[in-house]
C-alpha positions as CSV (number, residue, x, y, z in Angstrom):
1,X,-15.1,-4.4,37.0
2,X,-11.9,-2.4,37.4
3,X,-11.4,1.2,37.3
4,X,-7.9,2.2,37.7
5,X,-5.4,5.7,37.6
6,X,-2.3,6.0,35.1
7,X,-1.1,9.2,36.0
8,X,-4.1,11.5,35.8
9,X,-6.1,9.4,33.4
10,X,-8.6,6.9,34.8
11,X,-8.6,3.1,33.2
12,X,-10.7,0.8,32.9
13,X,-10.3,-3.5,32.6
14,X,-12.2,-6.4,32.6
15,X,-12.6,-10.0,30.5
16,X,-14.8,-10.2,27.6
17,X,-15.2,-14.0,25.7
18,X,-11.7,-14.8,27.9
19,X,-9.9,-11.8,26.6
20,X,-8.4,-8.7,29.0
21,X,-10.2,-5.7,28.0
22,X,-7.9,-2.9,28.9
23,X,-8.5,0.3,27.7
24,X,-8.4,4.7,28.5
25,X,-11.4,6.2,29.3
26,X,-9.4,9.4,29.1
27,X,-10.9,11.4,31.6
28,X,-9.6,12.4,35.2
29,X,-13.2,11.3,36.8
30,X,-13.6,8.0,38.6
31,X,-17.5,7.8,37.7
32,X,-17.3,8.7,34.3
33,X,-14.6,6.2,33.8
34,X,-16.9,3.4,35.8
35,X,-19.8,4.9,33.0
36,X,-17.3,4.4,30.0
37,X,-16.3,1.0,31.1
38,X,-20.2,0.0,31.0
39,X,-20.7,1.7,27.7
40,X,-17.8,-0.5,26.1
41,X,-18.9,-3.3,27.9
42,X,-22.8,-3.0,25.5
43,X,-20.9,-2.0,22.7
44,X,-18.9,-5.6,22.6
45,X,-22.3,-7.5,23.5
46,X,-24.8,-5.7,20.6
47,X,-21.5,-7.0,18.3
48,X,-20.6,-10.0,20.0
49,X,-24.6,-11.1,19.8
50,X,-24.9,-9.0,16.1
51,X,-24.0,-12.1,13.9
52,X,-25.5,-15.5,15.5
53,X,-23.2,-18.1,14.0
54,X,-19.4,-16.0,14.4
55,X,-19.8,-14.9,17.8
56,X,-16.2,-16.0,18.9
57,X,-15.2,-14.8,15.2
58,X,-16.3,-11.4,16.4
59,X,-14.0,-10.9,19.0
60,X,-10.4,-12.4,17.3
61,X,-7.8,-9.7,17.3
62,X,-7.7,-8.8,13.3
63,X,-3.9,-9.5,13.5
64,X,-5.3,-13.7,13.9
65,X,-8.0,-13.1,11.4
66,X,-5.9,-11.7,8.9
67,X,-2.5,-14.4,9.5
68,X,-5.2,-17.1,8.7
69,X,-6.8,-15.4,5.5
70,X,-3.2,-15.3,4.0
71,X,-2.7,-19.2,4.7
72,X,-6.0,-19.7,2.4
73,X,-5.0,-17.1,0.2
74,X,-1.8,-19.1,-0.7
75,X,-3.7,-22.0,-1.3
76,X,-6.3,-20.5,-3.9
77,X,-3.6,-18.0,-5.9
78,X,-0.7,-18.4,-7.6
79,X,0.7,-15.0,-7.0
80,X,0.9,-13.6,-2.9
81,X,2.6,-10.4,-3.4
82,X,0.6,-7.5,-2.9
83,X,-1.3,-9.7,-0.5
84,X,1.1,-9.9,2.0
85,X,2.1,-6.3,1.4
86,X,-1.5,-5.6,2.2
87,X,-1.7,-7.4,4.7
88,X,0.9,-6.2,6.6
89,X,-0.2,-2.7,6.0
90,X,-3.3,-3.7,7.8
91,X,-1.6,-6.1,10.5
92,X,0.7,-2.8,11.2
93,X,-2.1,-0.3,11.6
94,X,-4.9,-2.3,12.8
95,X,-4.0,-5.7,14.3
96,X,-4.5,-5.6,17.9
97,X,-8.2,-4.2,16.9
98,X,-11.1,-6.8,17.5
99,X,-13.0,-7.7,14.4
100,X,-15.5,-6.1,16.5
101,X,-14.3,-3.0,17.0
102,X,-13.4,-2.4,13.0
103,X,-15.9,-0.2,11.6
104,X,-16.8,2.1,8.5
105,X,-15.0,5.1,10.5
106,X,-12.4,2.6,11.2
107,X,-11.5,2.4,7.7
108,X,-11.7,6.1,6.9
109,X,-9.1,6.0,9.6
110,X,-7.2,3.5,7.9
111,X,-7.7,5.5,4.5
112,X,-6.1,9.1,6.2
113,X,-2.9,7.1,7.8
114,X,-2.1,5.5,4.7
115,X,-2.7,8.6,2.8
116,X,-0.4,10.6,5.8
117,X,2.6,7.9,4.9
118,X,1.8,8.9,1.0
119,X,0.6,5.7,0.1
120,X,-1.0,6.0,-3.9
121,X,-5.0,6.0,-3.6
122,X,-5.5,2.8,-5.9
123,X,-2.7,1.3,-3.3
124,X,-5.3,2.3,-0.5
125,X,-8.4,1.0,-1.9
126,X,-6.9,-2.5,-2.7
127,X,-5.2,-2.7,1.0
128,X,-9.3,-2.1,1.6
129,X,-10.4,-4.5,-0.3
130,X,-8.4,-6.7,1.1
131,X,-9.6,-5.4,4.9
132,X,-13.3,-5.9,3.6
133,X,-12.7,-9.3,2.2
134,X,-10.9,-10.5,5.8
135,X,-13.7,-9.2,7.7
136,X,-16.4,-11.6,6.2
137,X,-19.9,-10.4,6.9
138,X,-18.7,-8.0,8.7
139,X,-17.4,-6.5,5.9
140,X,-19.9,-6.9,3.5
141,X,-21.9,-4.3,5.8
142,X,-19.4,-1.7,5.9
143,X,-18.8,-1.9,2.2
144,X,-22.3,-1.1,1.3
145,X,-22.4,1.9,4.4
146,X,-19.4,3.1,2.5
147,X,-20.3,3.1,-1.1
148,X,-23.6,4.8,-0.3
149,X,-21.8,7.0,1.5
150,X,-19.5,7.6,-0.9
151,X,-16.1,7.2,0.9
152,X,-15.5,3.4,-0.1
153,X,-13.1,4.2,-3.2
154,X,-10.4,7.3,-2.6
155,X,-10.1,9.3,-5.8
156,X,-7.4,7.7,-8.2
157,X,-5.7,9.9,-10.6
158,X,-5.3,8.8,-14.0
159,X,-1.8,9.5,-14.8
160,X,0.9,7.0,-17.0
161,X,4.1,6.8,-15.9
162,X,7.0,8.7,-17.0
163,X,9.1,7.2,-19.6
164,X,13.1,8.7,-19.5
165,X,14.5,10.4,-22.8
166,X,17.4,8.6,-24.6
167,X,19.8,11.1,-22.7
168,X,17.9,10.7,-19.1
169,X,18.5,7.0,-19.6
170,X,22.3,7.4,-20.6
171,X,22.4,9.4,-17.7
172,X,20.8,7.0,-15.3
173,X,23.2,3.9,-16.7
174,X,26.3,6.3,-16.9
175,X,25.8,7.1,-12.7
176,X,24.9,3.8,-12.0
177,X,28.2,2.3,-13.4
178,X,30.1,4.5,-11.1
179,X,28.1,3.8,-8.1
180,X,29.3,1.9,-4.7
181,X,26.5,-0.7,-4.9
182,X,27.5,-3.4,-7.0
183,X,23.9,-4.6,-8.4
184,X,21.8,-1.4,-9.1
185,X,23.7,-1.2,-12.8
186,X,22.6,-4.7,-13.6
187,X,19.4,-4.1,-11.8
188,X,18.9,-1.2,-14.1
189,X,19.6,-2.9,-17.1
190,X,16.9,-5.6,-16.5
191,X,14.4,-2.9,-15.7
192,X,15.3,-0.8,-19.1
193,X,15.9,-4.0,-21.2
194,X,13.6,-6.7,-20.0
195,X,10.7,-4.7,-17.7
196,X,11.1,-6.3,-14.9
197,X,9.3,-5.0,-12.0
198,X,11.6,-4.0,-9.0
199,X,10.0,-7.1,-6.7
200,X,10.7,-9.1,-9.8
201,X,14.3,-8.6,-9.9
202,X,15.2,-8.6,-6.6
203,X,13.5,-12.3,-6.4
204,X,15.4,-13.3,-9.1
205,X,17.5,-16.4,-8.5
206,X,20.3,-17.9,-11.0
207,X,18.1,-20.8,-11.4
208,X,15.6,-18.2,-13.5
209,X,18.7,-16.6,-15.6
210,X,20.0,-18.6,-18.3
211,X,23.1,-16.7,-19.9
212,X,23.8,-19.1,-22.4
213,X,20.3,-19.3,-24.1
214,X,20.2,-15.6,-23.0
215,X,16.9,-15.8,-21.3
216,X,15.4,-14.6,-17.9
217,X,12.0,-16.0,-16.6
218,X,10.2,-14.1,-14.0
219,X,9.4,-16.0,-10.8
220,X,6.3,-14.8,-8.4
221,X,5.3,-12.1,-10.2
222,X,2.1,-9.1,-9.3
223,X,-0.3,-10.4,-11.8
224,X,-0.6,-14.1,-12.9
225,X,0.1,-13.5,-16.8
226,X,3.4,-12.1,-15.4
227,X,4.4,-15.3,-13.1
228,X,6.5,-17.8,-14.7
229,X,6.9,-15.1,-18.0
230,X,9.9,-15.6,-20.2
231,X,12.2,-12.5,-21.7
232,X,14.8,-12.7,-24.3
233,X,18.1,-10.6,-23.1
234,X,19.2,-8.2,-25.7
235,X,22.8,-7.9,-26.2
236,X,22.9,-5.0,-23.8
237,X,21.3,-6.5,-20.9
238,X,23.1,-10.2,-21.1
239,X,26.8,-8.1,-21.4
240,X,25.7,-7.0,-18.2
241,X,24.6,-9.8,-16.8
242,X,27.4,-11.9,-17.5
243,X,29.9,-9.1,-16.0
244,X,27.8,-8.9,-12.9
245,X,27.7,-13.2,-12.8
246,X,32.0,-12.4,-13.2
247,X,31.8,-10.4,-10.2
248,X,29.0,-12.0,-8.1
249,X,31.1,-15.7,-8.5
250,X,34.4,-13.8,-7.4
251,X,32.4,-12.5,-4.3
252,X,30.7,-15.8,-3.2
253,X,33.3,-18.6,-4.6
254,X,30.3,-20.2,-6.7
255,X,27.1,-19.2,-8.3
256,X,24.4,-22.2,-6.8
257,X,20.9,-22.3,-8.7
258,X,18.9,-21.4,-6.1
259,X,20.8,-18.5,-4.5
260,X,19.6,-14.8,-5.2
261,X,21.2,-13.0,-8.2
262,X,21.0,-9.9,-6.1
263,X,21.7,-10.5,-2.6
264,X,21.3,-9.5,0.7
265,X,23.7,-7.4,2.6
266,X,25.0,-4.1,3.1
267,X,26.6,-1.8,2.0
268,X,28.4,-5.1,0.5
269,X,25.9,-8.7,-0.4
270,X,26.7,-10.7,1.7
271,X,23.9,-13.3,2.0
272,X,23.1,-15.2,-1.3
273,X,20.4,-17.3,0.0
274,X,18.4,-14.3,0.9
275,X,17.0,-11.3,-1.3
276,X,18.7,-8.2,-1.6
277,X,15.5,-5.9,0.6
278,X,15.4,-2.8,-1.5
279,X,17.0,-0.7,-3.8
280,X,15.9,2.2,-2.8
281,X,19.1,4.0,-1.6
282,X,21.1,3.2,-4.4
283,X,18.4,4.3,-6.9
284,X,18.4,7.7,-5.2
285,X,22.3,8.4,-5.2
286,X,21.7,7.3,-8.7
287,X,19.0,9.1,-10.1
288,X,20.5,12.1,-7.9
289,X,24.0,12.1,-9.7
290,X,22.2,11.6,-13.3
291,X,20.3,14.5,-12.0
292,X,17.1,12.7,-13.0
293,X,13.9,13.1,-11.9
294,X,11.2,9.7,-11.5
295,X,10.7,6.5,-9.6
296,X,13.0,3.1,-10.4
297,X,9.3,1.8,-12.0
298,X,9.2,4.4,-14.0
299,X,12.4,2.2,-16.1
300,X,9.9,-0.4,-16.7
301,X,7.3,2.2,-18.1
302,X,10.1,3.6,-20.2
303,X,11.0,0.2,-22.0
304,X,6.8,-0.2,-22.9
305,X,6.9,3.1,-24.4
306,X,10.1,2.5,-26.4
307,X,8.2,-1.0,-27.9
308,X,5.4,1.1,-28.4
309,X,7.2,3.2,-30.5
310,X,9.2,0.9,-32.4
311,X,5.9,-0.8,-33.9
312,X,6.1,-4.0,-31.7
313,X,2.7,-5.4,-31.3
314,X,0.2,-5.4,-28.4
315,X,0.6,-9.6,-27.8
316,X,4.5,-9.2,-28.0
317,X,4.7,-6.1,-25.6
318,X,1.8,-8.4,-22.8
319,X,4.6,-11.1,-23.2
320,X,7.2,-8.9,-22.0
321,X,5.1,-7.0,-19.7
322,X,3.4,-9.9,-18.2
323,X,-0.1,-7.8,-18.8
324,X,-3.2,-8.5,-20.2
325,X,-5.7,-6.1,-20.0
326,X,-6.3,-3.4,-22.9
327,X,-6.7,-1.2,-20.4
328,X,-3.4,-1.4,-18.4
329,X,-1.4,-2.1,-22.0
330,X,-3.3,1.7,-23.0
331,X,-2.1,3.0,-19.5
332,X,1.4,1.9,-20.0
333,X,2.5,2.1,-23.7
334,X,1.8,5.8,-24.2
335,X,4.0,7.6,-27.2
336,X,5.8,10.7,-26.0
337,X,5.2,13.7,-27.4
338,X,8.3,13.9,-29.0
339,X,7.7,11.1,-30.6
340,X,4.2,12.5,-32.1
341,X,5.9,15.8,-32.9
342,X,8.6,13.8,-34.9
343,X,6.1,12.1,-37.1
344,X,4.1,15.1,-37.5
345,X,7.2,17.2,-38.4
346,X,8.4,14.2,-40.7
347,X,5.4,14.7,-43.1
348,X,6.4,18.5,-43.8
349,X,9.6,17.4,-45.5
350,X,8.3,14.5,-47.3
351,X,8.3,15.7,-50.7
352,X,4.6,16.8,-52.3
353,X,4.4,15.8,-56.1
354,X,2.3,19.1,-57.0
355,X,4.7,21.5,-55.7
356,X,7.8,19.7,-56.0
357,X,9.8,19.3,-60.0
358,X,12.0,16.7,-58.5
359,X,9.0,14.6,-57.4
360,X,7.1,14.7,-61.2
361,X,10.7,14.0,-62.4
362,X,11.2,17.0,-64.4
């Protein structure tokens, strides 16, 4: 038993299962620091001895836990995307806690500092799912305390993307020609043409874009029916394309299968075996200049709602999409108003034949 000062704080220290306990006790006083330390000592012993047959389970730092979930998680799914995103959310916030230590207040915790760094809701509860699902028993527990206490699920809002107007999108493709960054024009393009997810394009390598056949297929993708997915290039998209391969091949002396089509570097790629990180920054001078308001997803939600309008079919939009349930394909491929209003307005000057001579032919 240690009891030590840092400044005027008092701290407490000692081994638990062969791990250094070292915590505040933050107070000023020697005895009820010595009292904490006790405390904290029964707290890790009623968990430690709480599940008989994962005692030493109990008291793994979550960041160990959670590395080794992600090993079997790549083994038993196809797609690891959000999962390591997830993960490292939780690894960030929560990985030097001991699997003992993570409880249902811990996650409310989680829930308000995800919120704080304006994470979505639905974003949150699958980061908590995830959490749960790590924790094992443990977890189990805490999701039933929570759903009966009604804090398991934050509130999602049901809301559909935005979809850009024809003159929001000329806008958007007009800045994003004239920008500094080389790849957010073709970037663009795949995102308004093909609906590629931003993830999805920047993992793209040459190996998945076939110019000649005019064909892109998606690699690791968010949802399994979008993995592996193939998407014809409309004439727009591959003239881009092949201007950018003209540029990229000047830049890097070759163009090799398994390099990135948008690589790493900047201001300038520079890397082709490695993805470019983010667009972010070049999709806000662009947006900015187009004087445009909306998110670089919000591209893919415009070209689901532009198929929706043009009459193309559920199936054929899910193989462009990469979805598959009704519900998401409902959530995505809303018509605009404008759209609505134009058919509605269309009917008024569609000739009637009881008020019309032309129409009876007289």
């Amino acid at each position: 038993m240690s009891v030590f000062r840092r400044g005027d704080i008092c701290w407490y220290e000692f081994r638990f299962g062969n791990r250094r306990i070292r915590e505040s006790a933050k107070t000023k006083s020697k005895t009820v620091a010595k009292q904490a330390e006790l405390n904290r000592r029964r707290e890790l012993e009623r968990g430690y001895n709480g599940i008989d047959d994962a005692r030493e389970e109990r008291i793994r730092p979550l960041k160990e836990v959670a590395a080794e979930y992600l090993i079997d998680y790549r083994l038993r799914h196809k797609s690891v995307v959000f999962a390591k995103y997830a993960v490292r959310h939780i690894t960030r916030l929560l990985g030097k806690e001991m699997m003992v230590d993570v409880t249902d207040r811990t996650v409310r915790e989680y829930q308000a500092t995800r919120l704080r760094e304006k994470a979505s809701p639905k974003t949150i509860n699958e980061e908590v799912g995830f959490l749960l699902r790590l924790l094992g028993d443990a977890g189990d527990v805490i999701r039933v305390r929570m759903r009966r206490q009604k804090t398991l699920k934050l509130a999602v809002r049901n809301e559909v993307g935005k979809a850009y107007t024809a003159e929001e999108k000329q806008a958007l493709l007009d800045a994003a020609k004239e920008a500094r960054s080389p790849a957010i024009y073709p970037a663009l393009m795949l995102a308004l043409n093909a609906g590629m997810r931003d993830s999805e394009i920047r993992g793209l390598q040459w190996e998945r874009l076939d110019l000649q056949k005019a064909i892109v297929t998606v690699g690791a993708s968010k949802t399994e029916a979008g993995t592996g997915r193939t998407i014809p290039l409309n004439s727009a998209a591959l003239s881009a394309m092949r201007e950018y391969a003209e540029w990229y091949e000047d830049r890097f002396g070759a163009i090799q299968p398994q390099w990135y089509v948008f690589a790493f570097g900047k201001p300038w790629p520079s890397d082709p075996t490695r993805p470019v990180v983010t667009f972010k920054t070049s999709w806000d001078n662009v947006r900015k200049r187009a004087g445009v308001q909306g998110r670089f997803h919000d591209n893919r939600h415009t070209l689901i709602t532009d198929l929706a309008e043009s009459g193309a079919g559920d199936e054929t939009i899910r193989q462009i999409a990469g979805h598959v349930s009704p519900r998401m394909l409902k959530h995505y491929s809303h018509i605009r108003t404008a759209a609505k209003r134009q058919a509605l307005e269309a009917i008024l000057r569609k000739p009637h034949p009881q008020t019309d001579p032309a129409a009876n032919g007289t």
